[in-house]
C-alpha positions in Angstrom: 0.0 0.0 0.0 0.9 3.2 -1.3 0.3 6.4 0.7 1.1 10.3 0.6 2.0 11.9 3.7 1.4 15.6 3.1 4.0 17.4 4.4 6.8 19.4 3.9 8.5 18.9 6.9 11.6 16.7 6.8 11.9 15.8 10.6 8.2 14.8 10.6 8.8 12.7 7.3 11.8 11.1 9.2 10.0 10.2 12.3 6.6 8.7 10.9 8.7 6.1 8.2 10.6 5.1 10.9 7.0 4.5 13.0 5.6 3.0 10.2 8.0 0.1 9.4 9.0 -1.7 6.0 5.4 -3.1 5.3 4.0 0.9 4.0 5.1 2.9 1.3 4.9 6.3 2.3 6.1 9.7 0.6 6.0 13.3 1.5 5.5 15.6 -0.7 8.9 16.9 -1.7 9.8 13.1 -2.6 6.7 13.2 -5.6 8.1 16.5 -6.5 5.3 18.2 -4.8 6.0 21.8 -4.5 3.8 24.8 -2.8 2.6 25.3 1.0 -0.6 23.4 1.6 -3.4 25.4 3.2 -3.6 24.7 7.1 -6.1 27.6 8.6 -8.2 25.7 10.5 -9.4 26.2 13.9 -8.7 23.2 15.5 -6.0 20.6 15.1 -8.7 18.2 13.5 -9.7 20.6 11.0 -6.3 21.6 10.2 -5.4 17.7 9.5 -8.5 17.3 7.2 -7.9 20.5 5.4 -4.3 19.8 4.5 -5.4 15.7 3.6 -8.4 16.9 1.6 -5.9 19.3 -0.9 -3.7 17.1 -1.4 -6.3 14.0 -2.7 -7.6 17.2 -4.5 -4.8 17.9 -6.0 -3.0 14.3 -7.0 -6.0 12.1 -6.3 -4.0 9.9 -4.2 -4.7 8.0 -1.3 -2.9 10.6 1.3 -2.9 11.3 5.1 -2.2 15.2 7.0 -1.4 15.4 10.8 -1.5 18.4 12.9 0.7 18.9 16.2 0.0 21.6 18.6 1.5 21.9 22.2 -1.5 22.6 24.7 0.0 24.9 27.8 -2.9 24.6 30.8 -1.4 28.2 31.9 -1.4 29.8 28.4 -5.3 28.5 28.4 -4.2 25.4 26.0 -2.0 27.6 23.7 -0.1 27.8 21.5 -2.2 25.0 20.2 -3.4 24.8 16.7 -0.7 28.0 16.3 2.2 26.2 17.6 4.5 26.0 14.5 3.9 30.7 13.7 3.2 31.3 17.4 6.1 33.7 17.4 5.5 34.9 13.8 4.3 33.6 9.9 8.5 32.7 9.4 8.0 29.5 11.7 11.0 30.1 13.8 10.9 27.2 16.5 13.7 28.7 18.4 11.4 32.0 19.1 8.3 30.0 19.8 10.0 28.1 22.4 11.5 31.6 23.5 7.4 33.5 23.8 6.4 30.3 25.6 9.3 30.5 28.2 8.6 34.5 28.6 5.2 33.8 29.0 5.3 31.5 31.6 7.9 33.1 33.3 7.3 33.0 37.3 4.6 30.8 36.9 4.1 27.7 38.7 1.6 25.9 36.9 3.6 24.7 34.2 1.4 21.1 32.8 1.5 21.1 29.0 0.4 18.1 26.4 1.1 17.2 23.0 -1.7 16.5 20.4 -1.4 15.2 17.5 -4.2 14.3 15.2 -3.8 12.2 11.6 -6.0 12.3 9.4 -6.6 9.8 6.8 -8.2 9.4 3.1 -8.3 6.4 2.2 -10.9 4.7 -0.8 -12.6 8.1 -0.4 -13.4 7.5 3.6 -12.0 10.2 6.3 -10.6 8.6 9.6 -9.1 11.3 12.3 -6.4 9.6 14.7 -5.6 10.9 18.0 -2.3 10.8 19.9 -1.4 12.1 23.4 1.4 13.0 25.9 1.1 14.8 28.6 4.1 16.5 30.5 5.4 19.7 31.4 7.5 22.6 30.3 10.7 23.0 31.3 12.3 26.6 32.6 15.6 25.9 29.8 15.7 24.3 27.0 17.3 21.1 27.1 19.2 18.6 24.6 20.0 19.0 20.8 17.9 16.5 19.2 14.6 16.5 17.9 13.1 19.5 16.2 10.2 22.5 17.2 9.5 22.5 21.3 11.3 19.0 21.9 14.1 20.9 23.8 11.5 22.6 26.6 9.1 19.8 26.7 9.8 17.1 29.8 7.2 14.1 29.3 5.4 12.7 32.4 7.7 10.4 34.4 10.7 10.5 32.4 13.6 13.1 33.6 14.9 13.7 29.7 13.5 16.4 27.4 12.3 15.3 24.2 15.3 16.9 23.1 17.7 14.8 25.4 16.2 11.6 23.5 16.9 9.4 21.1 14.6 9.4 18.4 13.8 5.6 18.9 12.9 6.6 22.3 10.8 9.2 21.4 9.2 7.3 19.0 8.2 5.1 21.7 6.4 7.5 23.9 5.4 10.3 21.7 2.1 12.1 21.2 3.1 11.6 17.0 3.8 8.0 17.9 0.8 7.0 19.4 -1.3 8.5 16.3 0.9 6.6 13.5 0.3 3.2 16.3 -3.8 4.0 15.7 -3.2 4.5 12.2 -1.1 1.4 11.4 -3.4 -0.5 13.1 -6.3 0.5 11.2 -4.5 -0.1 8.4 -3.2 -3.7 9.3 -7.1 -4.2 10.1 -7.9 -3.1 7.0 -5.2 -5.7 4.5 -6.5 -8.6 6.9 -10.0 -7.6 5.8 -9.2 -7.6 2.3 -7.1 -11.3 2.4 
């Protein structure tokens, strides 16, 4: 099974092939020569997701799936949210996010935050929306040099490494991302034992 992940981001395109093993075929957009920003103005993760699947089976009529990450920040009243990637500008700078989010929450105590991502899938014409979760906190420094966007002030719930401190197979283990691409394999696997 062939599918189009529609993005542009390399470090996502990285992470989600190595989460969804040898058995899928999966390309982002730069690898079909895909050029041009797809549309993502929703208001909601979930909206965002469908909107960016939905252009691209527009566009190529291809069997495709979207996702959309926001961190949720309980003192920020869940932001940055659905404006995560341009919540320090439209240039998508992820050292100055992480920067308004550590001004904003200087002195403050109450510093719970989650990941959310949400997948969503077209597949034979049918929309699925997949949901993953982590809860965790944010941290008062960055901290670590891998991973990509707010890995470096994000500390997950009972682990004492950032995102940023991880490996990327042990990210990939607990990750919000991860635990969308597990529902969405599944699903999938479902799906080819249907059709045997």
């Amino acid at each position: 099974m062939e599918l189009v992940f529609a993005t542009n981001n390399k470090h996502k395109s990285i992470e989600i092939d190595r989460l969804l093993g040898e058995n899928r075929t999966v390309k982002s957009l730069p690898e079909i020569g895909f050029e041009g920003d797809v549309p993502e103005t929703g208001k909601t993760l979930e909206e965002n997701a469908l909107q960016k699947a939905r252009y691209i089976k527009t566009r190529l009529g291809t069997d495709c799936f979207a996702d959309d990450t926001g961190l949720e920040i309980d003192a920020l009243n869940g932001a940055p949210g659905v404006y995560s990637a341009r919540y320090a500008g439209p240039e998508k700078d992820s050292l100055k996010n992480m920067e308004k989010v550590l001004r904003e929450l200087k002195d403050c105590r109450n510093r719970k935050a989650r990941f959310r991502t949400v997948i969503a899938l077209i597949l034979d014409n049918k929309e699925l929306l997949f949901e993953g979760i982590v809860n965790g906190s944010i941290l008062e420094n960055p901290r670590g040099e891998k991973g990509f966007g707010y890995d470096p002030v994000f500390l997950p719930e009972g682990y004492t490494l950032s995102f940023a401190e991880m490996s990327l197979n042990e990210k990939n283990k607990i990750s919000h991302r991860a635990i969308a691409v597990k529902k969405l394999v599944d699903y999938l696997k479902t799906l080819n034992n249907a059709r045997l």
